[in-house]
VMD Tcl script that draws the C-alpha trace (Angstrom):
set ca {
  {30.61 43.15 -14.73}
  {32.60 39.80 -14.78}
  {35.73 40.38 -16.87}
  {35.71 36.47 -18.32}
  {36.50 36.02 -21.97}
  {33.59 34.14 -24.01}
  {33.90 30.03 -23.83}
  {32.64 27.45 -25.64}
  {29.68 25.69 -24.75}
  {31.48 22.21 -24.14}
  {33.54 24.33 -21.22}
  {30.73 25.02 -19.79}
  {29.01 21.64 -19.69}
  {32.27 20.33 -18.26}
  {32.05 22.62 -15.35}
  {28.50 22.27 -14.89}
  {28.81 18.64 -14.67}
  {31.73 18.62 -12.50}
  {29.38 20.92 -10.19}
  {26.30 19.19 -10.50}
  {28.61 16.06 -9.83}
  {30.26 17.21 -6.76}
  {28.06 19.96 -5.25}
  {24.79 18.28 -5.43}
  {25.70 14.46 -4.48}
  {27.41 14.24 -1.05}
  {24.22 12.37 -0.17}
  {25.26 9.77 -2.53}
  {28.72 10.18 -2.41}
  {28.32 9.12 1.57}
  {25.51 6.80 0.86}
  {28.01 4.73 -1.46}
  {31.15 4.86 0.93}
  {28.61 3.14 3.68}
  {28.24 0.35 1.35}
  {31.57 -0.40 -0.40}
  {34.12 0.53 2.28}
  {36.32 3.41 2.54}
  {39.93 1.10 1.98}
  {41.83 1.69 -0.92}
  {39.62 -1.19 -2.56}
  {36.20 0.52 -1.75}
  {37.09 3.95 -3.69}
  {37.46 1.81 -6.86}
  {33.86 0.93 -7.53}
  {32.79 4.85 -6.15}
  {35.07 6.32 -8.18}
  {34.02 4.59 -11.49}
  {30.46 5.48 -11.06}
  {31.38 8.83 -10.49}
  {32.91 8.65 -14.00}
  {29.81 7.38 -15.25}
  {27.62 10.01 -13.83}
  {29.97 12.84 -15.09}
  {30.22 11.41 -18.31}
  {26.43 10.70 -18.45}
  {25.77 14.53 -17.30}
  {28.09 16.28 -19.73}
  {26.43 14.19 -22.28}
  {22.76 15.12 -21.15}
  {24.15 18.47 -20.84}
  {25.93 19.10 -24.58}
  {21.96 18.14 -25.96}
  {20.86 21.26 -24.87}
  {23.83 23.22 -25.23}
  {22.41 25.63 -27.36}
  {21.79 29.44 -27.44}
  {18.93 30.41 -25.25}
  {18.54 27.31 -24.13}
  {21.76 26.35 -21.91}
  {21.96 29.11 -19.39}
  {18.34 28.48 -18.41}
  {18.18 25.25 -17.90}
  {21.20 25.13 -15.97}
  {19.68 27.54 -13.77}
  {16.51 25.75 -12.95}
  {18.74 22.63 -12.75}
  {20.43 24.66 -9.87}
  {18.03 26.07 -8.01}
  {16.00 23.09 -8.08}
  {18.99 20.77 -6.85}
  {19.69 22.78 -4.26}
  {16.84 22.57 -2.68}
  {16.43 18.54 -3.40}
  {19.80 18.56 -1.52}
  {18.25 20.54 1.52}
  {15.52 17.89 2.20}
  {17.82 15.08 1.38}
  {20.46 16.31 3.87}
  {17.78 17.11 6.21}
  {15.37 14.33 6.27}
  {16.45 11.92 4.55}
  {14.32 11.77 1.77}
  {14.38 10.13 -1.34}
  {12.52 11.79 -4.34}
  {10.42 9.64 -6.62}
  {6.74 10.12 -8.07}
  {5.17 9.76 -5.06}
  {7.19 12.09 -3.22}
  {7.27 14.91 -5.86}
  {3.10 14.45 -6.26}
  {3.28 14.98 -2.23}
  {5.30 18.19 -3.19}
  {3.38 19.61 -5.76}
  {0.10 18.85 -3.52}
  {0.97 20.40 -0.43}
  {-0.83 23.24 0.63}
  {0.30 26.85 2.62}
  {0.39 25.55 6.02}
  {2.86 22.84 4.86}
  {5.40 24.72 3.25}
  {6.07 27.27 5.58}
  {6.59 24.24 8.30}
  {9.31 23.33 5.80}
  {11.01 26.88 5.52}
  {13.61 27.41 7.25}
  {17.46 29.49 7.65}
  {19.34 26.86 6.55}
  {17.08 26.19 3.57}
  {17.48 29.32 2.17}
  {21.67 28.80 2.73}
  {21.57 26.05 0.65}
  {19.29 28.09 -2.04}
  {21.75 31.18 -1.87}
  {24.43 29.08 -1.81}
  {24.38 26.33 -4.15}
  {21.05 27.72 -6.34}
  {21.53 31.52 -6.76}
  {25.31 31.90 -6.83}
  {25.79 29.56 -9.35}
  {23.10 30.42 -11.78}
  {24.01 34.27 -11.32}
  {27.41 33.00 -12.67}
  {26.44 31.29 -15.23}
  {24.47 33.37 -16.51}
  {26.93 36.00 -16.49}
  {29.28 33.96 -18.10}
  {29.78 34.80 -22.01}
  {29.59 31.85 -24.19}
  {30.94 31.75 -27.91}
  {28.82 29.45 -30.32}
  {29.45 28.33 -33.31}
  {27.04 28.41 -36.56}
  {24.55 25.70 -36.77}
  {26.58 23.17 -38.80}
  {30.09 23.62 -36.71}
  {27.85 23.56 -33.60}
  {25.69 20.08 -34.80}
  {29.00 18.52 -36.03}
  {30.91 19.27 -32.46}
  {28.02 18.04 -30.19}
  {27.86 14.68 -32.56}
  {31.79 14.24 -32.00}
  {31.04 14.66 -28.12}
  {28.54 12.19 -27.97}
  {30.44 9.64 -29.82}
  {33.12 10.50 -27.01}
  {30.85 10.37 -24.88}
  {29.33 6.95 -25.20}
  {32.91 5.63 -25.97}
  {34.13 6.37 -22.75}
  {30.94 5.09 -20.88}
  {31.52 1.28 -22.27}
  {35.27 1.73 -21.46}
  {34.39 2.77 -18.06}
  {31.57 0.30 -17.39}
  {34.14 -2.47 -18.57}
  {36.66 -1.33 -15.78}
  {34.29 -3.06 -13.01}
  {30.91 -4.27 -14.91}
  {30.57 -7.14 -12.36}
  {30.73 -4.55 -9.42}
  {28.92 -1.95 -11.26}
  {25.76 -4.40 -11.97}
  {25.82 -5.94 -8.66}
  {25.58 -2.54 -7.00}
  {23.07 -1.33 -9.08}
  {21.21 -4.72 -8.81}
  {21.16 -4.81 -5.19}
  {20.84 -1.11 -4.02}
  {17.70 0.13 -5.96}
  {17.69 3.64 -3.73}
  {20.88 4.64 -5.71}
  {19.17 6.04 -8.24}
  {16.45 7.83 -6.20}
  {20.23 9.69 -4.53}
  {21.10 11.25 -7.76}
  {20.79 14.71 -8.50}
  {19.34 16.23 -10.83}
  {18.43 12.87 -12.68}
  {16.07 11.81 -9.33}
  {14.08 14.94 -9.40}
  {13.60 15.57 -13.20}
  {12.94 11.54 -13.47}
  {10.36 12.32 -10.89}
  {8.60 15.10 -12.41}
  {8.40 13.31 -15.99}
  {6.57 10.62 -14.43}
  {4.20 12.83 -12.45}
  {3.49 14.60 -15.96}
  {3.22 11.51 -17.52}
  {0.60 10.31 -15.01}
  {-1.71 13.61 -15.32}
  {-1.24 13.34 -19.16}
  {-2.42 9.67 -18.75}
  {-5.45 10.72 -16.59}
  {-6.29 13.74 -18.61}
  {-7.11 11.04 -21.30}
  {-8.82 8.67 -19.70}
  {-12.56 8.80 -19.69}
  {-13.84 8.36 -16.35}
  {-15.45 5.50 -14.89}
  {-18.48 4.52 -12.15}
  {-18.01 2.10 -9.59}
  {-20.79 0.82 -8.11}
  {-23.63 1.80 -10.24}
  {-25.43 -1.20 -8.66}
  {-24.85 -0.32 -5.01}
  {-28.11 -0.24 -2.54}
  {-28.51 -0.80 0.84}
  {-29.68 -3.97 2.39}
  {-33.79 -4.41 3.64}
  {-32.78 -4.88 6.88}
  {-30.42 -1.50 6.48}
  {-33.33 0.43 5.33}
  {-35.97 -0.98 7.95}
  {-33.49 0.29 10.91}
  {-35.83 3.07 13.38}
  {-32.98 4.59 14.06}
  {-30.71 7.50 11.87}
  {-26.94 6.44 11.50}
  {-23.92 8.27 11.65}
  {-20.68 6.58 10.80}
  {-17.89 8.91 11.73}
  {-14.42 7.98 10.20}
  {-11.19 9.84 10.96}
  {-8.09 9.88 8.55}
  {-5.17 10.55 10.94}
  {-1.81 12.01 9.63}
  {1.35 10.42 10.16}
  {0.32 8.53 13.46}
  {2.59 5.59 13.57}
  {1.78 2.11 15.78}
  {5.12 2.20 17.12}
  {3.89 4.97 19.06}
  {0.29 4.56 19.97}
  {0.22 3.36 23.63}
  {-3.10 1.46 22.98}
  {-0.99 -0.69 20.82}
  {1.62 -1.54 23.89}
  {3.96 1.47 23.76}
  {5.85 2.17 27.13}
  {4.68 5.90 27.18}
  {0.90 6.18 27.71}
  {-0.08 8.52 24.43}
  {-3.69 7.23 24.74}
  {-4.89 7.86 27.72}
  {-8.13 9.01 27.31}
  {-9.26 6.39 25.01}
  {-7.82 3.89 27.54}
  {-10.45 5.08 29.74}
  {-13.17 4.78 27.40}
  {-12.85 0.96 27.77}
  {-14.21 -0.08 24.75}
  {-11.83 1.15 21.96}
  {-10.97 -1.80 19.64}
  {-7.37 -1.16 18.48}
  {-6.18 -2.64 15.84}
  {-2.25 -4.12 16.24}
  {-0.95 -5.13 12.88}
  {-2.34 -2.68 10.04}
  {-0.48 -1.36 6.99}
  {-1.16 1.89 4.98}
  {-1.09 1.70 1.18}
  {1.60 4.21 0.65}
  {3.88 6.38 2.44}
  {3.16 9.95 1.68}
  {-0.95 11.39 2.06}
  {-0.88 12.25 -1.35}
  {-1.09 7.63 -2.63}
  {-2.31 6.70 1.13}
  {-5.41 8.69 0.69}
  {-6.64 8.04 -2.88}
  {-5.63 4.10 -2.25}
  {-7.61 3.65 0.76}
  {-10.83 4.74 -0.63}
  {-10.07 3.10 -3.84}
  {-11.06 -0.66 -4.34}
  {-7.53 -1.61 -6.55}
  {-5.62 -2.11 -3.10}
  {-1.74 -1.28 -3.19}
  {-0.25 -4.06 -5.44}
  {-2.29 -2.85 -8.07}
  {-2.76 0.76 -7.21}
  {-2.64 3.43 -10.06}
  {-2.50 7.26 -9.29}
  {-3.91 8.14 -12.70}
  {-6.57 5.26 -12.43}
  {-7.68 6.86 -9.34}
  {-8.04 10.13 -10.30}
  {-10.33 9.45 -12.91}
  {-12.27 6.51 -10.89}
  {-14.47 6.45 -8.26}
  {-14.11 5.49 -5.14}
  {-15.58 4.26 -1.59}
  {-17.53 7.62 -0.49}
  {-19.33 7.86 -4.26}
  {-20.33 4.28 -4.33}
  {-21.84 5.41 -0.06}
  {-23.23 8.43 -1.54}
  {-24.97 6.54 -4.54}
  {-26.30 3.87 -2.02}
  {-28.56 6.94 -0.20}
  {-25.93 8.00 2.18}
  {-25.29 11.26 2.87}
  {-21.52 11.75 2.84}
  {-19.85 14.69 4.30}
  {-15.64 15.43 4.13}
  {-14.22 17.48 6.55}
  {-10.94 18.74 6.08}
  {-8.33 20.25 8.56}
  {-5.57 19.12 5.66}
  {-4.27 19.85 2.80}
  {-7.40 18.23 0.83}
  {-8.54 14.84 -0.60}
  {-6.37 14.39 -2.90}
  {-9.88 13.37 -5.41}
  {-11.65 11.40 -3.24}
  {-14.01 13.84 -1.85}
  {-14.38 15.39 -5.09}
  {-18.56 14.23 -5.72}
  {-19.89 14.99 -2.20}
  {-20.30 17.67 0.15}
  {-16.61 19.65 1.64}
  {-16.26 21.27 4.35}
  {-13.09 22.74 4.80}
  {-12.27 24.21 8.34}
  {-8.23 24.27 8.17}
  {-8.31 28.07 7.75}
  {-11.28 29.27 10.15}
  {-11.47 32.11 12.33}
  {-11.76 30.56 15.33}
  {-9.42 32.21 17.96}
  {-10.00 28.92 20.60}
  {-8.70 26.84 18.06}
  {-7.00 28.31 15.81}
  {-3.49 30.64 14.74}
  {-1.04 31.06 12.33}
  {-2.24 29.48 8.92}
  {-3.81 26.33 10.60}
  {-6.46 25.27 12.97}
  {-5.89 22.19 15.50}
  {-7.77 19.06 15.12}
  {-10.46 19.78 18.03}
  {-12.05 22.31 15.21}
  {-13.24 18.96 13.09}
  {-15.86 18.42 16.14}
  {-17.15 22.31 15.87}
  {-20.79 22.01 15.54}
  {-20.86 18.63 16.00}
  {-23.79 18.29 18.33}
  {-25.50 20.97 16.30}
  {-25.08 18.79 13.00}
  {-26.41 15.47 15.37}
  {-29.52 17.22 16.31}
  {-30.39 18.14 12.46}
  {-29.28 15.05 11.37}
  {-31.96 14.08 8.24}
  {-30.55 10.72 6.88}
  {-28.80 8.25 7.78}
  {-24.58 9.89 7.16}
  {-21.12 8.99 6.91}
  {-18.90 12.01 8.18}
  {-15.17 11.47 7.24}
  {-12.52 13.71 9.37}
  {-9.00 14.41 8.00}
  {-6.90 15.81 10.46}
  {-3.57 17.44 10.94}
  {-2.34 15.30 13.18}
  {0.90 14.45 13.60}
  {2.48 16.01 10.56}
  {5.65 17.10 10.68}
  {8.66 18.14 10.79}
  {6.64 21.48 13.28}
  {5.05 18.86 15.66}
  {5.12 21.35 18.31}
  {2.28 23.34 16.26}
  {0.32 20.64 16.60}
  {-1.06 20.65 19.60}
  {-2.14 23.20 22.35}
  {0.14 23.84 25.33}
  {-1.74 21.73 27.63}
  {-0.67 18.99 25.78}
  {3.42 19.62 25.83}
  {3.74 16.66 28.64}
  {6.84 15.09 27.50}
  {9.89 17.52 27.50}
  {12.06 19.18 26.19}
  {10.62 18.82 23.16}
  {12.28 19.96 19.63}
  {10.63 23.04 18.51}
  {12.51 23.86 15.11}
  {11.95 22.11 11.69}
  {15.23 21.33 11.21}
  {15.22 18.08 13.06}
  {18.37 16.96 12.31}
  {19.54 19.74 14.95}
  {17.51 18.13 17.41}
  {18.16 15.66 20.01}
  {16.22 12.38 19.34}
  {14.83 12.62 22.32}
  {13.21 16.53 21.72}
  {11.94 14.54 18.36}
  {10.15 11.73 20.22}
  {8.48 14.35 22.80}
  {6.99 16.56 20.37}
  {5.70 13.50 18.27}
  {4.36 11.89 21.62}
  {2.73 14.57 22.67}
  {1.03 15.10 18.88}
  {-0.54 11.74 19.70}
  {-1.61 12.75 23.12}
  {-3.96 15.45 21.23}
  {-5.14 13.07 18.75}
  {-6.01 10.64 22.04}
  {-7.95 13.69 23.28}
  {-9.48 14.67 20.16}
  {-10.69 11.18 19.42}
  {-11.69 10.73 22.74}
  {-14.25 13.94 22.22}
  {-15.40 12.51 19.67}
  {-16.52 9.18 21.12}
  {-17.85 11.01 23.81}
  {-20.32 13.08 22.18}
  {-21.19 10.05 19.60}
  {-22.07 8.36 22.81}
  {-24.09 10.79 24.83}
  {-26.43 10.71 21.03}
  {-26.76 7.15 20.81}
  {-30.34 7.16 22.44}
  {-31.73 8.85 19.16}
  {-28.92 7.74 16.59}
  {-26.74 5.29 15.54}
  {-23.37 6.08 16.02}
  {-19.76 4.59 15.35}
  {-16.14 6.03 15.18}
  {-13.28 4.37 12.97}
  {-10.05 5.88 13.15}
  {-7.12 4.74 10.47}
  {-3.62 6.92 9.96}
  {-2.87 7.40 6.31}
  {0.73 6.09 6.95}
  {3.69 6.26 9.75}
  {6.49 8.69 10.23}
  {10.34 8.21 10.63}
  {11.69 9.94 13.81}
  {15.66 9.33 13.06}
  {15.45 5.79 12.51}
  {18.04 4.94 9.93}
  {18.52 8.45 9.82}
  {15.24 9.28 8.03}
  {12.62 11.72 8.91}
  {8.90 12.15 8.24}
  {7.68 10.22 5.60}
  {7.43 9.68 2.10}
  {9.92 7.37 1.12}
  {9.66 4.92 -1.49}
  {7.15 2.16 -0.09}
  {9.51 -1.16 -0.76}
  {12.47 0.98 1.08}
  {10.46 2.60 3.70}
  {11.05 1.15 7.13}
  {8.24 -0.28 9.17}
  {7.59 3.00 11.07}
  {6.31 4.67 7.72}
  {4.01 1.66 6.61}
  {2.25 0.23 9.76}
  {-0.24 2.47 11.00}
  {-2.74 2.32 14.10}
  {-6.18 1.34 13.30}
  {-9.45 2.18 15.97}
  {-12.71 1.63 15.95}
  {-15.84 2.25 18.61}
  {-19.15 1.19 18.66}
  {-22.12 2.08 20.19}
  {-24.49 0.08 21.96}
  {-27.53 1.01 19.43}
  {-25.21 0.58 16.48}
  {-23.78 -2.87 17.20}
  {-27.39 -3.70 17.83}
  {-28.73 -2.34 14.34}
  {-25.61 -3.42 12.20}
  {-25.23 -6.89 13.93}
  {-21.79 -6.12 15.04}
  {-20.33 -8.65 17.66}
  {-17.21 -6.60 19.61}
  {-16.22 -9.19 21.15}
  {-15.47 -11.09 17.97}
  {-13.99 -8.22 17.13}
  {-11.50 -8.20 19.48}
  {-10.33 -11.72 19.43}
  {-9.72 -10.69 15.53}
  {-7.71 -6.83 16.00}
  {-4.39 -8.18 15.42}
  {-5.41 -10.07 12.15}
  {-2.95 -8.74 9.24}
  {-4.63 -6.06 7.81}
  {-4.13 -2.84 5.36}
  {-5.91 -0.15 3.95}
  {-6.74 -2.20 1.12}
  {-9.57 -3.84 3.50}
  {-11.17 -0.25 4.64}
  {-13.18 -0.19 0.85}
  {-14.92 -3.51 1.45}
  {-15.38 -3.15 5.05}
  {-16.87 -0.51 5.20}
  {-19.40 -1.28 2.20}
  {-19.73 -4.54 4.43}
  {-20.33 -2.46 7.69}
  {-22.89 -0.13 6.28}
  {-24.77 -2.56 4.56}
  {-23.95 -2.04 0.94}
  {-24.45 -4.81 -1.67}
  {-23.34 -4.05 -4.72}
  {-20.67 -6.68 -7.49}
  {-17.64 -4.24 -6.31}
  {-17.80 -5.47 -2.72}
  {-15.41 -8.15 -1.88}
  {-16.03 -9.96 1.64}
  {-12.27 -12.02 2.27}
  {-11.06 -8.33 2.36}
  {-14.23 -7.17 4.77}
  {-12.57 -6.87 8.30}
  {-15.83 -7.05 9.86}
  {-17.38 -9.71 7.97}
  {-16.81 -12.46 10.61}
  {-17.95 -10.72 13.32}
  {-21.05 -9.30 11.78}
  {-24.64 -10.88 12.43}
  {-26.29 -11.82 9.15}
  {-29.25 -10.22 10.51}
  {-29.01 -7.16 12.27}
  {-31.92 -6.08 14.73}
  {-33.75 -2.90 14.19}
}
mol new
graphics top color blue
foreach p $ca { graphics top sphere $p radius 0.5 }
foreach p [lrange $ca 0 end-1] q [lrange $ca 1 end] { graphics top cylinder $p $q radius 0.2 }
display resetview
């Protein structure tokens, strides 16, 4: 047993503050240096809003300083920090709602990718040690009125000495805090549990809210229904496939080079996603509120694009080789093949993307109505890229094959990304092939769309998920592919080659709603044609 004589609860707020201060903000503490200069001038305006913080935690702090209360939260506070600080120091990431609804989202597969030696260091470290202290430490409260009266005095103090510290350098203070909005998404604790009040906030919100149709007046077009022909419309969510790196779209390294030979692969040069993490990028694209006006609690009790299909006599399938919809697939059929038994394809917690096109041919030749077959890969998610994809595929080398990238040369990074798209090329390239060898019988198309980028070092950030108006361009713009056949141009009036003299048009996710109500033929009052992507190049009258 520790041999420590009790202490008062403010002694312990002090020291938890200083720790919290000190142990969990080198992030920051770096972050700030970069921008204010590390001369004698450039500690002043660091130094004062570390006063702040500490001031602002031990305040914070003495509000729960009670029995039962203290030690616990101090211990979650811990643990929980120390693991914020892991992925920060890591990957660069910066925690907001978004990124702790991508957290709390994630499935299996994606969290062991994430363990790791060193994250359990920083857990043992700066999380368990800490709290096992703590906790052992014997604190002496007062009664209730002694202990009220003292934690009134400290606030007073408290709040005192925040104006008198502010007033040292409000001009610098304000301007920082004006001009560097990502400050505040640096700050631990007051980042995460920010975070998860919104995120609680937003399911309390949706909870609430009744939920509402969209597209109750949605039907297909005469011409639509008179086609001889069945349809199938196959559209493939990719994961964290960024342009930047997509050799269709003029990268020096040829990652595509199976749908280069299919020769009539529209790619799309100067698409956006609607978020930076799967868990927004997802529910946006589907949704009809685009990203400006995009609302994670709206969406979840809204429908979207594949209801207002469904309700227009489509059939609409979802497979998943993810981590789920995130809602959207929620009123059709689900098929989730992430965690088959397939030896070929898959091992250890996942399956590779090649198991979306299983039964494939099978599900062509039984094919009853006319069908729109959505396929949400694995992809390129990270930081295990090398898991993505089968040996065959390792064709850039050496190639980084731990999760902590940040151990990793760039160049290992790059490979085992490349080479992630190099099995997506293949996998999509499958796909068109067998959509092809069926278009005698049925209509069949491919669109392909990532559900954001990914940060390979740049700026020294990794993956994704950063807040979207600091995210760099390789998290927001996205490849975008679509293929044809030659019975399905004919029977949707699609002109390619108007297509092509169009594919690097400024577009975003907030277009794949409308286009592809526009595309299949749906009329209906939520339809919006300056936001259809194929309305230009569409015949107004398609031929059966």
């Amino acid at each position: 047993m520790l041999n420590i004589k009790p202490v008062r609860p403010e002694f312990v707020t002090v020291l938890a503050s200083l720790f919290l201060l000190t142990g969990f903000n080198t992030t920051l503490w770096h972050h700030l240096l970069s921008i204010t200069g590390t001369d004698s001038n450039g500690y002043l305006l660091p130094l004062v809003f570390a006063a702040l913080l500490f001031i602002v935690f031990n305040l914070l702090l003495t509000v729960v300083a009670f029995k039962h209360v203290l030690k616990p939260v101090l211990v979650v506070l811990f643990m929980l920090a120390s693991g914020v600080l892991y992925f920060m120091n890591q990957y660069g990431v910066m925690l907001d709602a978004g990124m702790f609804r991508n957290l709390i989202e994630t499935n299996t597969t994606e969290v062991l990718d994430l363990l790791s030696f060193k994250l359990f260091m920083y857990l043992g470290l700066l999380g368990v040690l800490p709290s096992w202290l703590v906790w052992k430490m014997p604190i002496r409260y007062r009664r209730w009125p002694a202990e009220l009266l003292s934690k009134g005095l400290i606030g007073v103090t408290c709040a005192a000495l925040m104006a008198g510290v502010a007033l040292l350098n409000y001009q610098g203070l304000s301007s920082l805090l004006r001009n560097h909005h990502e400050l505040r998404l640096m700050i631990v604790p007051s980042n995460f549990v920010g975070a998860a009040i919104s995120y609680a906030h937003e399911q309390i919100v949706s909870a609430k809210a009744p939920f509402n149709t969209l597209g109750a007046d949605a039907r297909r077009s005469a011409d639509a229904l008179a086609h001889p022909r069945k349809s199938l419309t196959v559209l493939v969510i990719g994961e964290s496939a960024r342009a930047e790196n997509v050799g269709l779209l003029g990268y020096a390294r040829d990652t595509t080079p199976e749908l280069a030979r299919e020769g009539d692969v529209i790619a799309f040069g100067n698409v956006y996603s609607c978020g930076t993490e799967t868990a927004v990028s997802v529910p946006c694209m589907f949704s009809n509120m685009g990203r400006k006006h995009y609302d994670a609690a709206t969406a979840r009790r809204q429908e979207g694009l594949l209801d207002v299909l469904k309700r227009a006599g489509y059939d609409v399938i979802w497979r998943d080789n993810q981590s789920g919809c995130k809602g959207t697939c929620d009123r059709v059929t689900v098929q989730d093949v992430s965690n088959e038994k397939d030896t070929g394809l898959c091992a250890g917690h996942e399956c590779r993307d090649a198991i979306l096109l299983r039964d494939l041919q099978a599900d062509i030749d039984h094919l009853q109505h006319d069908t729109v077959l959505v396929l949400h890969q694995m992809g390129s998610h990270g930081p295990d890229y090398f898991k993505r994809y089968p040996s065959e595929f390792e064709r850039f080398t050496p190639v980084c094959k731990s999760n902590a990238l940040n151990d990793c040369s760039r160049d290992s990074i790059v490979n085992a990304y490349d080479n992630t798209l190099l099995y997506t090329d293949h996998v999509l390239a499958s796909l068109i092939d067998i959509l092809r060898k069926n278009q005698g019988t049925v209509d069949t198309a491919m669109l392909y769309l990532s559900d954001h980028g990914e940060s390979l070092g740049e700026y020294n950030l990794f993956l994704h998920g950063t807040p979207y108006m600091l995210a760099p361009e390789q998290q927001r713009h996205v490849p975008m592919l679509a293929w044809f056949s030659d019975s399905y141009r004919q029977s949707f009036g699609i002109d390619t080659d108007c297509l092509l003299k169009t594919r690097n048009d400024a577009l975003s996710q907030d277009n794949l709603f409308h286009s592809m109500l526009g595309l299949l033929s749906v009329t209906t009052d939520v339809y919006s044609q300056p936001l259809d992507m194929f309305a230009q190049c569409r015949n107004v009258k398609a031929k059966g």
